[in-house]
C-alpha positions as a Markdown table, in Angstrom:
| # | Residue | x | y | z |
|---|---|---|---|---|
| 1 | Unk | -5.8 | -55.5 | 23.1 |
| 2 | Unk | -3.9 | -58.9 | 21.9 |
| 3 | Unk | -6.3 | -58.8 | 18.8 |
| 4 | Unk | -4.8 | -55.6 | 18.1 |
| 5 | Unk | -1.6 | -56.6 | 18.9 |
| 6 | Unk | -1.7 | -59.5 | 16.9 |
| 7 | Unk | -2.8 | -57.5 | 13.6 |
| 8 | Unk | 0.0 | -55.1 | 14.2 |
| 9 | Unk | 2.4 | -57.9 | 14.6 |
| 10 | Unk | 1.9 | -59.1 | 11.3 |
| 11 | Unk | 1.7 | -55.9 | 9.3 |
| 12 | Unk | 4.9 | -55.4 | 8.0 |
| 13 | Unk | 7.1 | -52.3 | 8.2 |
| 14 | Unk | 7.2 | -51.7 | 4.7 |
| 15 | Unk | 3.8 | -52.0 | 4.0 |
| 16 | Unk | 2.7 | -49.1 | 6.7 |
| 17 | Unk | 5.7 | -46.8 | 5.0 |
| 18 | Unk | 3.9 | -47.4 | 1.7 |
| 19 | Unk | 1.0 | -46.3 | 3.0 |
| 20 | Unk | 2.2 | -43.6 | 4.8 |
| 21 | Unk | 4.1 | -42.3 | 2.0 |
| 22 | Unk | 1.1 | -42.6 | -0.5 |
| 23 | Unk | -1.5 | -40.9 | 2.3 |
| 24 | Unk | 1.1 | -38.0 | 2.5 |
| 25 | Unk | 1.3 | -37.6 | -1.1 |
| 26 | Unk | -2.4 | -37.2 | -1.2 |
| 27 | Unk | -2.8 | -35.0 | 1.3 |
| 28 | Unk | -0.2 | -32.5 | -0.1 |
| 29 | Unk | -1.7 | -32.9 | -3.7 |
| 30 | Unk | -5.4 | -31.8 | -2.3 |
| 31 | Unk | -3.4 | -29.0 | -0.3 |
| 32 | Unk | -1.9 | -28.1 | -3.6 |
| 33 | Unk | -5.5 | -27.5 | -5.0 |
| 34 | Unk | -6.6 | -25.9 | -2.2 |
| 35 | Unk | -4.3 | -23.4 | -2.9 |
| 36 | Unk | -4.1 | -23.2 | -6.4 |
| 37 | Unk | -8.0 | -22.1 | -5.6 |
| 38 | Unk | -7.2 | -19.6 | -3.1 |
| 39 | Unk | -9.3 | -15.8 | -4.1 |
| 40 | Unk | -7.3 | -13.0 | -3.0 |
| 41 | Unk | -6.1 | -9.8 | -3.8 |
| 42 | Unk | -2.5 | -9.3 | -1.2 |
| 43 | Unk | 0.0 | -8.9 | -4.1 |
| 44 | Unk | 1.1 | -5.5 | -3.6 |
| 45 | Unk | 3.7 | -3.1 | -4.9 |
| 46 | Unk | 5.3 | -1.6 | -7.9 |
| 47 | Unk | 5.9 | -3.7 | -11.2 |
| 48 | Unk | 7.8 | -1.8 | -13.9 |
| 49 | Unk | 7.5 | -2.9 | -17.7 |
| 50 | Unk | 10.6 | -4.6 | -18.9 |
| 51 | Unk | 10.4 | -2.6 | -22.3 |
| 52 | Unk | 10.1 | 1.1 | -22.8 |
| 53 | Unk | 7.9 | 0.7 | -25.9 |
| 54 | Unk | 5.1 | -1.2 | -23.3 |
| 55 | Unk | 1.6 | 0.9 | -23.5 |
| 56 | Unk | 1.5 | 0.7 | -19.6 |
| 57 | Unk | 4.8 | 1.8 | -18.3 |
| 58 | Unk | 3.9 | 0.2 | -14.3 |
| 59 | Unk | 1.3 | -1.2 | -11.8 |
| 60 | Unk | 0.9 | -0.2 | -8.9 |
| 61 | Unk | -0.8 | -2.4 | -6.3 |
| 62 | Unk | -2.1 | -1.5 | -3.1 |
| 63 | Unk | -2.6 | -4.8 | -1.3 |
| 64 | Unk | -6.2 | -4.4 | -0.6 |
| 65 | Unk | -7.7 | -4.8 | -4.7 |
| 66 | Unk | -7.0 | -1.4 | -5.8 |
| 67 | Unk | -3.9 | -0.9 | -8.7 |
| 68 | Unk | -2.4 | 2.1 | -10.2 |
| 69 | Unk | -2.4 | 1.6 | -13.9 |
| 70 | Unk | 0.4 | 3.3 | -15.4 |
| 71 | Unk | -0.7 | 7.0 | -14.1 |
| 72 | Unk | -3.9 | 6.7 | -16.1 |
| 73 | Unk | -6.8 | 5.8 | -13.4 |
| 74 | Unk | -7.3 | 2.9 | -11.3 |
| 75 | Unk | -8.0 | -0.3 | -11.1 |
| 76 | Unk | -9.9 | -3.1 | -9.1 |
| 77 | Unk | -8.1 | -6.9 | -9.3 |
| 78 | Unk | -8.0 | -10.3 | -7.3 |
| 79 | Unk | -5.8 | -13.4 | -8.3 |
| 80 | Unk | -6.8 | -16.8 | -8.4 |
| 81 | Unk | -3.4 | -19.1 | -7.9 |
| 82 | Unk | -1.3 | -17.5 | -10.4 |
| 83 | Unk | -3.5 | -16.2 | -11.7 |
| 84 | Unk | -4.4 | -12.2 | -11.7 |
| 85 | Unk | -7.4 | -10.0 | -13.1 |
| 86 | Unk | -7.5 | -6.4 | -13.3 |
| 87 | Unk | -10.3 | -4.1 | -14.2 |
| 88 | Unk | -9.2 | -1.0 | -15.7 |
| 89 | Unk | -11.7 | 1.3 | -17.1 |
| 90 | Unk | -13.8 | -0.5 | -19.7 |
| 91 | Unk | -11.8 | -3.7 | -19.8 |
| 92 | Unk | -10.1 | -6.6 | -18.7 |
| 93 | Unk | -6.4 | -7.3 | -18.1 |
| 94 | Unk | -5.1 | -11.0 | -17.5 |
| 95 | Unk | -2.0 | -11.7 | -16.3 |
| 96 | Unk | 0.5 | -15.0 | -15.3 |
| 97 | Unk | 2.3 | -14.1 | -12.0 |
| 98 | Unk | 5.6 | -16.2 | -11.5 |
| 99 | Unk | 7.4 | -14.8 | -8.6 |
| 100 | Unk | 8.2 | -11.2 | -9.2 |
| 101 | Unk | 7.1 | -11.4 | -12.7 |
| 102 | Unk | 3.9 | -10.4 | -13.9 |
| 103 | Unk | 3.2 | -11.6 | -18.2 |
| 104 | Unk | 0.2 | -10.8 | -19.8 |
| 105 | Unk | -1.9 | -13.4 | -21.8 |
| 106 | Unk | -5.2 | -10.9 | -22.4 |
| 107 | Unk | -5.2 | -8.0 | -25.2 |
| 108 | Unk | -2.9 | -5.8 | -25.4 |
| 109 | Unk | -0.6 | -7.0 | -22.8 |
| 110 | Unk | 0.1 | -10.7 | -24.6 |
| 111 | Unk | 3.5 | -11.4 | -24.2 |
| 112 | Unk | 4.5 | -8.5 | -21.8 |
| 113 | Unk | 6.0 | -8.4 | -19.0 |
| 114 | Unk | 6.2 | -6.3 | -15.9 |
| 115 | Unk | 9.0 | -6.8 | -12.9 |
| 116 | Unk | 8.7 | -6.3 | -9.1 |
| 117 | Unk | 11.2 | -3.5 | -8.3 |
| 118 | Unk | 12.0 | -2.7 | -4.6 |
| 119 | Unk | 9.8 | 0.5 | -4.7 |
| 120 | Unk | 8.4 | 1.7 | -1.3 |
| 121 | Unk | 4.2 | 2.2 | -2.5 |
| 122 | Unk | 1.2 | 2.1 | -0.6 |
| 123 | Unk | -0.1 | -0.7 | 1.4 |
| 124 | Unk | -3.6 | -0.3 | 2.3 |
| 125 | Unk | -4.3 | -4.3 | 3.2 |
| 126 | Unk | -5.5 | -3.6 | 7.1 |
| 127 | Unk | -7.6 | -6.1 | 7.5 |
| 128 | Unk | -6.9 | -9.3 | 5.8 |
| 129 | Unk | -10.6 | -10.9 | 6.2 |
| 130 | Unk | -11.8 | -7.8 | 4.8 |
| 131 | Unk | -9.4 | -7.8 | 2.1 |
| 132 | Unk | -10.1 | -11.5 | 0.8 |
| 133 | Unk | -13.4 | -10.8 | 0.9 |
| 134 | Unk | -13.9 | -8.0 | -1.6 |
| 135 | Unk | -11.5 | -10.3 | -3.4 |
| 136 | Unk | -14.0 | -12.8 | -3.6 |
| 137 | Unk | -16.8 | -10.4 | -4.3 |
| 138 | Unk | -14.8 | -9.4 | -7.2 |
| 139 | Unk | -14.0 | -13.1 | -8.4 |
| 140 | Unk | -18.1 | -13.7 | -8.3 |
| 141 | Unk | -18.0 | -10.0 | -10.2 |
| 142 | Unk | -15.9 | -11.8 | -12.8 |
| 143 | Unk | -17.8 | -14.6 | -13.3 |
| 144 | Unk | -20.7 | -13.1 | -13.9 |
| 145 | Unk | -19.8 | -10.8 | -16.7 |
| 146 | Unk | -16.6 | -12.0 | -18.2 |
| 147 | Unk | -15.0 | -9.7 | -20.2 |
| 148 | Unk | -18.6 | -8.0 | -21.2 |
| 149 | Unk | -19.5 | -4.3 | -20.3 |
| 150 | Unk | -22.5 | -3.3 | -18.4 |
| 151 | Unk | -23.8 | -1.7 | -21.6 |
| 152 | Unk | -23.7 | -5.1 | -23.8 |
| 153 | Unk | -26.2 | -6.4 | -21.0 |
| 154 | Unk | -28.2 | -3.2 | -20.6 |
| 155 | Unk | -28.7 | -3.7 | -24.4 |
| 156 | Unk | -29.8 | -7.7 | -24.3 |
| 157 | Unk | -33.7 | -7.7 | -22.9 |
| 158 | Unk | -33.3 | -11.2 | -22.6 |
| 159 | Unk | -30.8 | -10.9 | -19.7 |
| 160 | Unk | -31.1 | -8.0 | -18.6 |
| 161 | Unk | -33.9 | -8.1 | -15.8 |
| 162 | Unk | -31.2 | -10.9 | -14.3 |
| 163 | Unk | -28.3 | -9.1 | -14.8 |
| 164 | Unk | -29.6 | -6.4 | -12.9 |
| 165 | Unk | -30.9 | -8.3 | -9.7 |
| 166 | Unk | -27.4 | -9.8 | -9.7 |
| 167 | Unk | -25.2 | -6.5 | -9.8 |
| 168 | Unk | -27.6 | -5.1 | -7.5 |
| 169 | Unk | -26.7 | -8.0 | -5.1 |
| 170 | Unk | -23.4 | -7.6 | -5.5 |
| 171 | Unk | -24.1 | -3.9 | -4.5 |
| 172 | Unk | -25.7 | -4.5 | -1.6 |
| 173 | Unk | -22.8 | -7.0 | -0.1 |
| 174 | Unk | -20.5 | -4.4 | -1.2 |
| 175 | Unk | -18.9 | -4.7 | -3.8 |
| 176 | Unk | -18.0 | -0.8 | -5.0 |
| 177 | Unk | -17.4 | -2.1 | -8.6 |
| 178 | Unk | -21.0 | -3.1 | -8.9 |
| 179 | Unk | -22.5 | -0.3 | -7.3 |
| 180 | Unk | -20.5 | 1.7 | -10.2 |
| 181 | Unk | -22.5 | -0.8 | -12.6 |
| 182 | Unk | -25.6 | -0.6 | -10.9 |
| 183 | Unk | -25.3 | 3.6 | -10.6 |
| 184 | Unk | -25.2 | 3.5 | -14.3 |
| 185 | Unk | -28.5 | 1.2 | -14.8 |
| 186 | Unk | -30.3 | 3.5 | -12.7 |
| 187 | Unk | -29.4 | 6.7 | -14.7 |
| 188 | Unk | -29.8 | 5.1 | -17.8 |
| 189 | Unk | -33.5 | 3.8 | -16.9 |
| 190 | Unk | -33.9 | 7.1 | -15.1 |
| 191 | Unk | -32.2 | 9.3 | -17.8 |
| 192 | Unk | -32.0 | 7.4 | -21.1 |
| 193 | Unk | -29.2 | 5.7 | -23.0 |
| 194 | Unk | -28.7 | 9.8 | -24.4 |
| 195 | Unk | -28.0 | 11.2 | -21.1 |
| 196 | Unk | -24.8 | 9.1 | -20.6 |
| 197 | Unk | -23.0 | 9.4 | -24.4 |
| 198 | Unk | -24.5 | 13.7 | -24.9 |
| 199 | Unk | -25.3 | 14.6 | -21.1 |
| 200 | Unk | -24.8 | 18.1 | -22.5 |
| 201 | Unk | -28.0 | 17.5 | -25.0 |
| 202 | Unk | -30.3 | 16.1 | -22.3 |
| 203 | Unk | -33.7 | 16.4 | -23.4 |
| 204 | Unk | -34.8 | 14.2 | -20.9 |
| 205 | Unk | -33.7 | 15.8 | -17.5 |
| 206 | Unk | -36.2 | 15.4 | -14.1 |
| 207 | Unk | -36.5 | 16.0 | -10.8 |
| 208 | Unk | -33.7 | 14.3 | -8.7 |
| 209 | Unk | -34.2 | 10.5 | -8.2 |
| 210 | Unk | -33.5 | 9.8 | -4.9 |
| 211 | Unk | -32.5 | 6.4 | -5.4 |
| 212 | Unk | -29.3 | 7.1 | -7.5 |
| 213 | Unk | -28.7 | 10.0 | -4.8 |
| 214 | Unk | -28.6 | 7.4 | -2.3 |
| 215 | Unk | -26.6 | 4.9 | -4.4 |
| 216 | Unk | -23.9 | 7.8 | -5.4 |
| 217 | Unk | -23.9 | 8.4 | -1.6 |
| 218 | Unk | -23.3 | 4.9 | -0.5 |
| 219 | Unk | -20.4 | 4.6 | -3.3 |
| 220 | Unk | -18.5 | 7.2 | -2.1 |
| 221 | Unk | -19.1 | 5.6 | 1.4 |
| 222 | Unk | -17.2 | 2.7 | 0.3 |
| 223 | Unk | -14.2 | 4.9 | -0.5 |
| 224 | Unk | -14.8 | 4.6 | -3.9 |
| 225 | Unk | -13.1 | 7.8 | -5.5 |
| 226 | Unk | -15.2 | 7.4 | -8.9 |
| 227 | Unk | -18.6 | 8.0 | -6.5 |
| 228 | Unk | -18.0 | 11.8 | -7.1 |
| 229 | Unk | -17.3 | 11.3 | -10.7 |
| 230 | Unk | -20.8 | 9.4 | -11.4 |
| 231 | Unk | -22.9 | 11.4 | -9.0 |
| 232 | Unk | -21.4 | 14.5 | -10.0 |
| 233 | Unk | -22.2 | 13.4 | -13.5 |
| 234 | Unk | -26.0 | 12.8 | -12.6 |
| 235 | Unk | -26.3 | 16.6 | -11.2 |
| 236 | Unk | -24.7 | 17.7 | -14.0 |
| 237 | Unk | -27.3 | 15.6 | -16.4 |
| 238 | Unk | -29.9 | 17.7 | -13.9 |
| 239 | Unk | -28.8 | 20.7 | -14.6 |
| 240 | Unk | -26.9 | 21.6 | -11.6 |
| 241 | Unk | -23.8 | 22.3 | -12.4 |
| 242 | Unk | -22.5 | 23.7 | -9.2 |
| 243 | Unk | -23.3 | 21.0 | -7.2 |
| 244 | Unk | -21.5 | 18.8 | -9.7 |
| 245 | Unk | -18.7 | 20.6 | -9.9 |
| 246 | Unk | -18.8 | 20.9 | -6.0 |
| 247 | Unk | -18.5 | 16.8 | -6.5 |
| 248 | Unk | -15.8 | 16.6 | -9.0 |
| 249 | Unk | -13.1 | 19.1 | -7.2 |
| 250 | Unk | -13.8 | 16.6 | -4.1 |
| 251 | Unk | -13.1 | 14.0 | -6.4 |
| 252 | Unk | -10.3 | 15.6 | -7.9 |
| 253 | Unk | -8.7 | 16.2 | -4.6 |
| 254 | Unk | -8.6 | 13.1 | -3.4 |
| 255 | Unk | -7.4 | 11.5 | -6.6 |
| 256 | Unk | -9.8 | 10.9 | -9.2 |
| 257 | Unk | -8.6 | 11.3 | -12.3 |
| 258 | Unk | -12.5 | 11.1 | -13.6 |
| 259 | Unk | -13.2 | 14.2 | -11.7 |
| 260 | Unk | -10.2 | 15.8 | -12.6 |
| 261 | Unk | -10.5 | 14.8 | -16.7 |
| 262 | Unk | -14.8 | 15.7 | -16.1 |
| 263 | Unk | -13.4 | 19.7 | -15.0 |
| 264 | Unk | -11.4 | 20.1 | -17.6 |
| 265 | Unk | -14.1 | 19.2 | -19.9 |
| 266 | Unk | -16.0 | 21.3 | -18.4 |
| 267 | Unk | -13.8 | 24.2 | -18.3 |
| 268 | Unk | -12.6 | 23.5 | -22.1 |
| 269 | Unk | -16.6 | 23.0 | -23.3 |
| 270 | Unk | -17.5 | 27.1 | -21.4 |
C-alpha cells in the first residue's frame, strides 16, 4: 500500500489530467466510428422534393426498410452513417442525409434534394432487432452486387454458379429482396431467358416446378407484396391464367402496383 502511495504521490496533477483528457478523446473518437458504422434502416417519414421540376416528387419511409418512391412502387433501403441506399425497381438511389435533409449523389438524383415535412405516415418499425437486421441483410445484399442487376450476373458464367449460392443464402436468412432475385434465376433456368422478356410467346412452358412454387410461397410469407406479382407471373408463363390473375388481384389489393400494372396488361393485351 505505501509503494502505491508513494507512486501516487509523485505523479503530478497535471500529468493524470493530460492523460485523462487524451484517454477521453480516444474513446469518443472510436465511439464516433462505431457509429459512423452503425447498419440500419429507422429513418422514417415523408421527405418532399424541394423543386417541383424533381422526377420523384417524395419518399416515403416506413421505419422498418420499406420506402414509398414518389407513388410509383416501393422500395427496400438501409443507411450506413449518413449514409442511405434505396433499391427502387431496377436500380440504385444514393443519398447524403444531414438532419432533415436528404441530397442525392447517385444518377438521377445528383444534386437534389428532398425535406422532412411534419407528415403523419406509416411506421411499421415494431421490432427494432428485427428491423436492424434485415438492415444488415440488405447492406451484405449491397455489397455483393453493387449497382449490378441480377441479369448482368445471370449472363456472366464465370460468376454466376457463386452468385447464385450467395443470393440463395441471403434467401434463406431472409432477405425478401433476394428471394425476389433468386425467384427470377429459378424461372429463367426453369423457363428460359424468353419466358421473362415475351411470357406471352412461351414456347418453352412445363409442368409446374415445385421449387419456384415454394419459393413464390415463402416470398409472400415474408410480406413481400411483389411475391404475387412474380408467382402470378410464373402461372401465367404456365398457362394458367386464372390462377395468376387470382395472384395479381391479391396483389393488387394489398398494394402492389406490379400486380395492378401486370392486370391492366392483361386486360389491354385481350
Amino acid at each position: 500500500m505505501e509503494t502505491i502511495s508513494y507512486w501516487l504521490s509523485v505523479i503530478e496533477p497535471k500529468t493524470i489530467t493530460m492523460k485523462t483528457g487524451r484517454l477521453l478523446g480516444i474513446l469518443l473518437l472510436f465511439s464516433n466510428l462505431i457509429n459512423s458504422q452503425i447498419i440500419d434502416n429507422k429513418i422514417q417519414g415523408y421527405y418532399q422534393a424541394e423543386s417541383d421540376s424533381n422526377m420523384y416528387s417524395f419518399f416515403d419511409f416506413d421505419g422498418n426498410g420499406k420506402v414509398n418512391i414518389a407513388g410509383l412502387g416501393t422500395g427496400d433501403y438501409f443507411t450506413k452513417g449518413d449514409s442511405l441506399i434505396v433499391y427502387p425497381d431496377k436500380s440504385i438511389f444514393k443519398f447524403i442525409v444531414k438532419g432533415k435533409t436528404l441530397t442525392g449523389v447517385s444518377k438521377w438524383l445528383e444534386n437534389k434534394a428532398w425535406v422532412r415535412k411534419d407528415t403523419i405516415t406509416t411506421n411499421n418499425r415494431k421490432d427494432a432487432a428485427l428491423s436492424q437486421n434485415k438492415a444488415a441483410l440488405l447492406f451484405e445484399y449491397y455489397k455483393l452486387t453493387g449497382s449490378a442487376k441480377t441479369l448482368d450476373f445471370m449472363l456472366d458464367e464465370k460468376i454466376n454458379d457463386s452468385h447464385t449460392e450467395k443470393i440463395s443464402l441471403l434467401c434463406n436468412k431472409g432477405l425478401g429482396k433476394a428471394c425476389l432475385d433468386y425467384f427470377g434465376i429459378l424461372l429463367i433456368q426453369d423457363q428460359g431467358l424468353g419466358s421473362l422478356l415475351k411470357p406471352e410467346k412461351n414456347t418453352k412452358a412445363k409442368s409446374p416446378n415445385k421449387e419456384i412454387i415454394a419459393l413464390g410461397n415463402k416470398i409472400i410469407a415474408q410480406s413481400e407484396l411483389e411475391g404475387y406479382t412474380v408467382l402470378g407471373s410464373y402461372y401465367y408463363i404456365l398457362g394458367d391464367q386464372k390462377k395468376a390473375e387470382e395472384l395479381w388481384n391479391t396483389g393488387a389489393d394489398k398494394g402492389s402496383q406490379k400486380s395492378a400494372m401486370a392486370l391492366f396488361q392483361l386486360e389491354i393485351g385481350q
